[in-house]
C-alpha positions in Angstrom: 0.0 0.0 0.0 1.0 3.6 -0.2 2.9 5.3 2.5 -0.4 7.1 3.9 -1.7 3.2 4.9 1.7 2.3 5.7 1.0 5.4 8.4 -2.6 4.0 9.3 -3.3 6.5 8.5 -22.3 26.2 -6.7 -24.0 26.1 -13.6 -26.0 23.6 -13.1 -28.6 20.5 -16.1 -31.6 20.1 -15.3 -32.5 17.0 -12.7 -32.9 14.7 -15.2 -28.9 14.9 -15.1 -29.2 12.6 -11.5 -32.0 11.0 -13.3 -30.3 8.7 -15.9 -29.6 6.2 -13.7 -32.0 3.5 -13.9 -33.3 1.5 -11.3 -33.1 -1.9 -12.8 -29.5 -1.3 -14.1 -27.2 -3.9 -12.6 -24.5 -1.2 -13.5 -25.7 0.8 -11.1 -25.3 2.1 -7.3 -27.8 3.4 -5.4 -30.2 2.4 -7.6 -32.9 1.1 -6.2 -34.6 4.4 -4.7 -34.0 6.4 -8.2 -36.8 7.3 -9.8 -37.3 6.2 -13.4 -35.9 8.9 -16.2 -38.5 11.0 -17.5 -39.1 10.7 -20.8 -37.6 13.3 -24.1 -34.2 14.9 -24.5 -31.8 16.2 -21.9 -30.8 19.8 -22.4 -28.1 22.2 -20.4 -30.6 25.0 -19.5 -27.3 27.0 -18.1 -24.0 26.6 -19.8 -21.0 24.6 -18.4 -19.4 27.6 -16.5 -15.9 25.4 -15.4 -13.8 26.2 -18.7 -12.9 23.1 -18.5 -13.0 20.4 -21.3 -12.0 17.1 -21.5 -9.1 16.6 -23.5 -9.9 14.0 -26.1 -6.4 12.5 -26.0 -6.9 11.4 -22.8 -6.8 7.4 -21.8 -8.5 5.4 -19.8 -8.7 6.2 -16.1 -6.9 2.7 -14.4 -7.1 2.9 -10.0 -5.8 1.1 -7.7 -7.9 -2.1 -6.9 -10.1 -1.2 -3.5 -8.6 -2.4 0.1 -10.4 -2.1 3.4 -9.5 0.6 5.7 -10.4 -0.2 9.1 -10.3 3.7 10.4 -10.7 7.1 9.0 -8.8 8.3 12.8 -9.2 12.5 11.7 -10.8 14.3 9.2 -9.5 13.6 6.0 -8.5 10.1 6.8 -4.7 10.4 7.9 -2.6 13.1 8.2 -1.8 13.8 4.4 -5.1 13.8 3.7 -4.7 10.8 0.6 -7.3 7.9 1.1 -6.9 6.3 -2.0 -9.4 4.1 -3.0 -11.6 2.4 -0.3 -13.7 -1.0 0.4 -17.1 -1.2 0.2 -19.5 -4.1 -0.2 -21.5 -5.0 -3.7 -25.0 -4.0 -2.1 -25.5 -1.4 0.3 -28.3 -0.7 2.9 -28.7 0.9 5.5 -27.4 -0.8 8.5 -27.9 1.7 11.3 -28.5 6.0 12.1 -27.7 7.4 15.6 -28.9 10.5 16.5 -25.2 13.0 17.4 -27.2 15.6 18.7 -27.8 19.6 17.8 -27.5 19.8 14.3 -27.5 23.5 12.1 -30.2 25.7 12.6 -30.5 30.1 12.3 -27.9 30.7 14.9 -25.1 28.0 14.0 -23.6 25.8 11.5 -22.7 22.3 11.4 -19.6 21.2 9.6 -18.0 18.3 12.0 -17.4 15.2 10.0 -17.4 12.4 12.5 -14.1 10.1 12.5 -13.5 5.9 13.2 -11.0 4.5 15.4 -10.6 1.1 17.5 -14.1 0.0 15.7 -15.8 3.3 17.4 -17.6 6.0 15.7 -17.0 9.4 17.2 -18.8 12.4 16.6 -19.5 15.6 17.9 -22.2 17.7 17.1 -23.1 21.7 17.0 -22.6 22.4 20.6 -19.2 20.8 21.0 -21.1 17.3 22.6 -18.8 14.2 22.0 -20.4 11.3 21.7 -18.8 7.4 21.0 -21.3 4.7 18.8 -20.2 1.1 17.9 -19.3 1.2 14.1 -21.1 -2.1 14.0 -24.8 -1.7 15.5 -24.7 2.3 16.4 -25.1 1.8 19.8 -24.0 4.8 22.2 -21.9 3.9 24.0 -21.0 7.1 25.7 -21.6 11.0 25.7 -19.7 14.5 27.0 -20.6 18.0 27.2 -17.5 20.0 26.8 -19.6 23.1 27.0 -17.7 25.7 29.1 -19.7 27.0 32.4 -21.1 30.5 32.2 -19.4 31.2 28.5 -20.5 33.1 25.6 -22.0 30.7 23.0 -19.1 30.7 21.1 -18.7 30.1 17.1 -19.3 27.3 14.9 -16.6 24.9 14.6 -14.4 22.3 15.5 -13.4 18.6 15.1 -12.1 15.2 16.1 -8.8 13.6 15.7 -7.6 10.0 17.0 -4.5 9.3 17.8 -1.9 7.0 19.9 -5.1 5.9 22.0 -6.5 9.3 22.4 -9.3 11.2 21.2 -8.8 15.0 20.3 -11.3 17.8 20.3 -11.2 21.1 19.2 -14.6 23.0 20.2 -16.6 25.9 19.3 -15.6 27.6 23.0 -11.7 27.7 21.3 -10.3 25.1 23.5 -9.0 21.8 23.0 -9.9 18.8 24.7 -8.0 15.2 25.5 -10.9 12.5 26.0 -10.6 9.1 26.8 -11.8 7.1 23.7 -12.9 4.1 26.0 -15.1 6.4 28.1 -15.2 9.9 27.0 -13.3 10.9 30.4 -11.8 14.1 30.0 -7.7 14.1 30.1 -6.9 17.6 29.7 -8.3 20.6 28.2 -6.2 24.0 26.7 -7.2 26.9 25.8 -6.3 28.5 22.5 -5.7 31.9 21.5 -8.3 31.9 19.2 -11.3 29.5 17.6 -10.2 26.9 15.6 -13.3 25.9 13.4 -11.4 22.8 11.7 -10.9 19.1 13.2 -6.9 19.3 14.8 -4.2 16.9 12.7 -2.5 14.8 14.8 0.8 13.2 14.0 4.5 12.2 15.3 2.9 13.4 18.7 1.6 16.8 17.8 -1.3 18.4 17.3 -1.8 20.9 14.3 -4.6 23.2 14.1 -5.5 26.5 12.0 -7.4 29.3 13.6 -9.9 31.8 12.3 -7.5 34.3 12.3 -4.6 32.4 9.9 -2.3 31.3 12.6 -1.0 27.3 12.9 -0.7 25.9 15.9 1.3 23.1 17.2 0.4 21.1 20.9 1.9 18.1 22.5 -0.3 15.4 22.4 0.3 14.1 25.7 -0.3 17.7 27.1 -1.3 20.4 25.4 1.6 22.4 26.1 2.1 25.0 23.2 5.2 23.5 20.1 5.1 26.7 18.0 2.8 29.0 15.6 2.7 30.2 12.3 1.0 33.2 10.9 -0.3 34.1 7.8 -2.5 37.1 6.9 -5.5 37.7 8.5 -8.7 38.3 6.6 -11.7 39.9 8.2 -14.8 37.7 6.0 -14.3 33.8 5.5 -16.7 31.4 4.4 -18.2 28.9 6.9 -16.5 26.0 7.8 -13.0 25.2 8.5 -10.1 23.0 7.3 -6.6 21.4 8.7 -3.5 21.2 7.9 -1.8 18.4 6.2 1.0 16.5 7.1 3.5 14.1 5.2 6.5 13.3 6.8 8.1 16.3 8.4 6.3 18.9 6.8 3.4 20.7 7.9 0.9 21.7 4.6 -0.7 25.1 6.5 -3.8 26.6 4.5 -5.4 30.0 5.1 -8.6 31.9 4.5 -6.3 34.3 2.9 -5.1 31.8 0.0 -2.1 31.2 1.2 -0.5 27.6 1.6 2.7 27.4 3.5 5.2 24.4 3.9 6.4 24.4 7.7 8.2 21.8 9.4 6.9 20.0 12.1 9.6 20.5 14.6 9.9 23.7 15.0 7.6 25.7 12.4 9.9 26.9 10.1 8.8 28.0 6.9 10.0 26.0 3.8 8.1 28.2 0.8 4.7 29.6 0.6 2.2 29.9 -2.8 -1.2 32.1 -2.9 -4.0 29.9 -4.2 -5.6 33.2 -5.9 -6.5 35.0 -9.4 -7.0 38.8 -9.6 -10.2 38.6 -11.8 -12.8 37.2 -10.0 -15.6 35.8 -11.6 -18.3 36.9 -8.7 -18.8 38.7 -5.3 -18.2 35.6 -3.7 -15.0 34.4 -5.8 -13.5 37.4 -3.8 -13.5 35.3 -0.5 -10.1 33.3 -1.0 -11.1 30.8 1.6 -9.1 27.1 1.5 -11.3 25.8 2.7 -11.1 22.1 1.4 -8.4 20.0 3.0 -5.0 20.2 1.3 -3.8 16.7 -0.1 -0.3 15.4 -0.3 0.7 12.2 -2.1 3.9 11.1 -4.2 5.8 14.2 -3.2 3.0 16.8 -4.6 0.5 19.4 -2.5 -3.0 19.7 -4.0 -5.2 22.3 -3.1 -7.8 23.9 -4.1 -9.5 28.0 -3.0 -12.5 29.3 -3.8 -10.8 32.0 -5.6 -10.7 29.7 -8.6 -7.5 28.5 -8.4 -6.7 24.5 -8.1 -2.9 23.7 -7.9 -0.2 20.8 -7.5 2.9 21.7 -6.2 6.1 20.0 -5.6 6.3 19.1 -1.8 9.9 19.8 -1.4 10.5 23.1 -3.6 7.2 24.9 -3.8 7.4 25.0 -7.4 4.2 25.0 -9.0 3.9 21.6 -11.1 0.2 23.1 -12.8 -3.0 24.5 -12.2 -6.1 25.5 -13.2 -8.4 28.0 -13.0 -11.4 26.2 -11.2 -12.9 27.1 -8.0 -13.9 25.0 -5.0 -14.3 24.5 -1.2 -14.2 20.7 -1.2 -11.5 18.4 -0.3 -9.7 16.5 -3.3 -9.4 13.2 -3.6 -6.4 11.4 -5.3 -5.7 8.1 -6.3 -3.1 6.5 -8.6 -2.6 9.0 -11.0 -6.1 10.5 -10.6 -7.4 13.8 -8.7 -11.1 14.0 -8.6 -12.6 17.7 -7.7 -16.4 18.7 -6.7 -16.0 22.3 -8.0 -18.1 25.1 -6.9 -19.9 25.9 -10.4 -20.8 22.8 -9.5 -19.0 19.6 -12.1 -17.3 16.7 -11.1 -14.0 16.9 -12.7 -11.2 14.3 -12.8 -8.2 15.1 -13.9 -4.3 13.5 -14.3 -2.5 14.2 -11.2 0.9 14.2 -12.8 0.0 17.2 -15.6 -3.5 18.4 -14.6 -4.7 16.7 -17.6 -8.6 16.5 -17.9 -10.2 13.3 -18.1 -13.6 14.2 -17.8 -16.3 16.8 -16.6 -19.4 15.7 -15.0 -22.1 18.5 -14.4 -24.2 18.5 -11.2 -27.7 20.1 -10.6 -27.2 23.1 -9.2 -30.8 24.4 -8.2 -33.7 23.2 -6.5 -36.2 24.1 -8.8 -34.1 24.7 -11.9 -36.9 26.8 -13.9 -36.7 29.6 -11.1 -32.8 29.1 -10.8 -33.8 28.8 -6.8 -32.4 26.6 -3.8 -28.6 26.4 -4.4 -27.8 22.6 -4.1 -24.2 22.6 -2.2 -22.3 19.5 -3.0 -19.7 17.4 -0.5 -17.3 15.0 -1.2 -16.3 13.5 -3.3 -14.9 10.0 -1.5 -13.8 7.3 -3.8 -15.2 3.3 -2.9 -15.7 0.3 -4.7 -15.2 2.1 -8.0 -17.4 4.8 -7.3 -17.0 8.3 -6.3 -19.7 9.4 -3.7 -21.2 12.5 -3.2 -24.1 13.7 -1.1 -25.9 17.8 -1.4 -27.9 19.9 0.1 -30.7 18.2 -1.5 -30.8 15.4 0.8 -29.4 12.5 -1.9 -26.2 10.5 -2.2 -25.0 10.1 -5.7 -22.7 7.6 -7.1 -20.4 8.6 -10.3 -18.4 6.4 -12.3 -14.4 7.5 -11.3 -13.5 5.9 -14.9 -15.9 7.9 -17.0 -18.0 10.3 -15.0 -21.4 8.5 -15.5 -23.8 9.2 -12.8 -24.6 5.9 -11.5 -27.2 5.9 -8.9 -28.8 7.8 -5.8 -30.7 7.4 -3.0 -32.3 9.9 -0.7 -30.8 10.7 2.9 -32.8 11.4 6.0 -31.8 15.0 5.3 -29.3 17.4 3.8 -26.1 16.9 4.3 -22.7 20.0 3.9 -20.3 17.6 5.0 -18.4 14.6 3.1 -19.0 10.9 3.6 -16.7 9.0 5.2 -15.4 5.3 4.3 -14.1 3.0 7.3 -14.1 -1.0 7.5 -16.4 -1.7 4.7 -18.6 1.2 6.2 -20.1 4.0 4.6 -21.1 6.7 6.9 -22.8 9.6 6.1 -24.7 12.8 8.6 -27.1 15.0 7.9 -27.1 18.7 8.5 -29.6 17.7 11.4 -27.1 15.5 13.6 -28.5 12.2 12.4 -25.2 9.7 11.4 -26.5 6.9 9.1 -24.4 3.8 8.1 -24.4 2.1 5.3 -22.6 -1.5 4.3 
């Protein structure tokens, strides 16, 4: 396996675009609950807005075969962020859902994607509550408040990270918090100098967290106790959400609200080059926001990463040089595998190009609106996560969507308890997914 397992580790077609998978199609995933395609021909009502094409020299996409994963231990898998391609079984139903708790309504967001570890799923909902379920049946098995006594509600944000037998929390009152995986016992809780709304990144016994205001952070696992921080430049409007740093090795991949990616190493911080993920015509008001907010990806000695300034890079790990790019917006994470980088970009398409050259394979389209006559209800798309030879996606929508990574056929969908912002996750032959509302549903 790659080193990352060595480690264990908004244009838009209209519906019919999800529609063309057919129920009775033994091709397909996710089948069974898509409705039948309506009959007469399918027409673009907006125009592809990604500039890009598929190039028609391009050859066949060829992955890795799938291998089971027993953990996804922070968010984005492992530290670099690389996953591969996962194991999931040929026919999937629902095998369990668990309520996490407060989910998003008018006075918060929910962005925390829940992680797996030692055959536990932990999650943690709107109001910082931890809470541990069996990955097998869902059962709780336990449940922790780290609300602070007597604070201010606090902002959105924060996440979970496993590692070395301990659970990591980073809550929406800017602290951090050592649990107990076994029992949700609280080990030790910091304070940090200012709210982190990512998950923290935990490896060689560190702790690596970026703050609202475009500083890094390093902590001692087995403490808390401050390593060293990084600044970048501070912006004063972000998008919602949050992301981590990545980590390969002994460098640190630090991405800011302000576009910038910096290279840092893990001892001691010190900066090894910096790029700025951002174009100087912007194609909208909200282009202007130069979030990262999409996990940066590291695999085979290259940096992706992706701003919504519409800018998607690769860049050489140990120089900084830029290796390509493209001029592509989006706030999702991407995903690589083999020589294959699939993107969910913000017009929104599912793209896939050659990692190696930025080579376009193919362009898939999404729906982009609710009721696409009225051009109303943005659909927001998450993901994507690769399994089984499928890339899955879930939206605002409420639906999970399979795509075919070697040709970017839309396969399948079902519908979801209820919307979902925030990516599936893939653990032990295990699809997990949670809705905007707190409830975590399994699938195998």
């Amino acid at each position: 396996m790659m080193s990352t397992l060595r480690d264990l580790r908004l244009p838009a077609v209209l519906l019919a675009c999800v529609l063309l998978a057919s129920c009775g199609d033994e091709d397909s995933w996710f089948g069974s609950n898509a409705p039948k395609p309506l009959p007469g021909t399918r027409v673009d009502i907006i125009p592809e807005e990604t500039g890009l094409t598929a190039d028609p020299q391009a050859t066949k996409v060829a992955l890795p075969p799938p291998e089971v994963v027993p953990i996804w231990p922070q968010s984005g898998g492992f530290a670099p962020h690389a996953m591969y391609h996962l194991a999931l079984g040929n026919d999937l139903h629902k095998a369990w859902s668990a309520d996490v708790g407060d989910g998003s309504d008018k006075r918060r967001a929910f962005f925390t994607q829940p992680i797996v570890a030692a055959g536990h799923v932990f999650a943690m909902d709107a109001e910082s509550n931890v809470s541990a379920f069996d990955l097998k049946n869902g059962d709780r098995l336990w449940h922790v408040d780290l609300d602070v006594k007597d604070a201010d509600e606090g902002s959105y944000g924060g996440g979970l990270s496993y590692d070395h037998g301990a659970l990591f929390a980073t809550t929406s009152f800017s602290e951090i918090v050592s649990l107990d995986p076994k029992t949700g016992a609280i080990k030790w809780r910091k304070p940090l100098p200012a709210p982190v709304r990512g998950a923290p990144t935990a490896r060689g016994g560190r702790l690596l967290m970026t703050t609202v205001i475009n500083t890094t952070i390093a902590l001692a696992e087995d403490d808390g106790r401050l390593l060293w921080t990084h600044s970048g430049i501070e912006e004063e409007t972000l998008l919602m959400g949050g992301t981590s740093p990545a980590v390969d090795g002994n460098t640190v991949i630090a991405p800011y609200s302000s576009g910038e990616v910096f290279a840092l190493r893990i001892e001691n911080g010190a900066q090894l080059w910096s790029d700025t993920l951002n174009v100087l015509k912007r194609t909208n008001e909200i282009s202007t926001l130069t979030d990262i907010r999409g996990l940066p990806v590291v695999d085979h000695g290259r940096v992706f990463a992706a701003s919504n300034s519409d800018i998607l890079a690769a860049i050489d790990l140990a120089t900084g040089r830029r290796l390509w790019d493209h001029s592509v917006g989006s706030i999702e994470t991407p995903w690589v595998a083999g020589d294959y980088l699939f993107v969910v970009t913000n017009t929104p398409s599912v793209v896939c190009f050659r990692a190696s050259t930025g080579q376009v394979i193919w362009v898939t389209q999404l729906d982009r609106w609710d009721d696409p006559d009225d051009k109303s209800g943005r659909i927001v798309w998450a993901g994507p996560v690769l399994a089984s030879d499928r890339l899955i996606l879930t939206s605002s929508q409420g639906k999970a969507v399979s795509v075919s990574p070697y040709t970017g056929k839309i396969l399948g969908e079902i519908d979801l308890p209820g919307s979902t912002t925030i990516a599936p996750i893939v653990a032990d032959k295990t699809l997990l997914i949670i809705t905007d509302d707190g409830e975590l549903v399994a699938y195998r």
